[in-house]
C-alpha positions in Angstrom: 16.3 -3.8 -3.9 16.2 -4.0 -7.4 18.4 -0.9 -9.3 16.4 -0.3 -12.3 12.6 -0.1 -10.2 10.6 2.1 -11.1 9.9 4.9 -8.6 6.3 5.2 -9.5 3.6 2.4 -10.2 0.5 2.2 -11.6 -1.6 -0.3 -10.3 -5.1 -0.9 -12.1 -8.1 -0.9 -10.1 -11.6 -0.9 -10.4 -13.6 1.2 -8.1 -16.9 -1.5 -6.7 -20.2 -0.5 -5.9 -19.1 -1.4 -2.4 -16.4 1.3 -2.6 -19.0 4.1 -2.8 -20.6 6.1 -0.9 -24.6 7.1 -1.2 -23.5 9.5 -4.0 -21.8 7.1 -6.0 -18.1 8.2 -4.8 -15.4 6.3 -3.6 -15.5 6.4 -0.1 -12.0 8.2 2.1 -12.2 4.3 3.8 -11.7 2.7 0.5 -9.3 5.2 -1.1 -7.2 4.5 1.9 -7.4 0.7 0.8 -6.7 0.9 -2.3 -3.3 3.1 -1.4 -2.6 0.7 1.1 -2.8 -2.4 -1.0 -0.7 -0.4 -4.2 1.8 0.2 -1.3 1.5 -3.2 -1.0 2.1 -4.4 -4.5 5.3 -1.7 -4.8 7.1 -2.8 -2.1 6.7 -6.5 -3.4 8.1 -4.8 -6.7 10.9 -3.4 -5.3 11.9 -6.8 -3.2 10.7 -5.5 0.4 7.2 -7.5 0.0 5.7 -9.6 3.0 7.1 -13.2 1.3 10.9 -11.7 0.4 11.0 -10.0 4.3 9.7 -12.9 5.9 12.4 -15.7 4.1 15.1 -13.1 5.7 13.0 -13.3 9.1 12.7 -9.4 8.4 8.9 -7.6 8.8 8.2 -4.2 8.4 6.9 -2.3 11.8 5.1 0.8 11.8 4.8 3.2 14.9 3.2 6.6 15.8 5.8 9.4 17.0 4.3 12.2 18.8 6.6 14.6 20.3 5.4 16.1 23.9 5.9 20.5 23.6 
């Protein structure tokens, strides 16, 4: 991880008529994209991206946690 990082990106990107909805707005689906793939392009930034993890034969795993009350 690199020291001097920034904590916050900005990642340019344009909004396709594909992206919208019948009223011209981005759809929830694609908003969900588009944080996905800047989450993408920060944690490349920052040295955890797919290429850097996978040279150390490291991967990132997601799971859901539910606790049972």
């Amino acid at each position: 991880m690199q020291d001097n990082a920034p904590v916050m990106m900005e990642y340019p990107k344009e909004i396709l008529l594909f992206d919208t909805g019948a009223h011209g707005m981005a759809t929830s689906a694609s908003l969900c994209r588009m944080a996905q793939e800047c989450a993408w392009h920060h944690a490349a930034s920052l040295g955890f991206g797919f290429e850097q993890l996978g040279a150390r034969g490291l991967a990132w795993v997601l799971r859901e946690h539910t606790e049972n009350t």
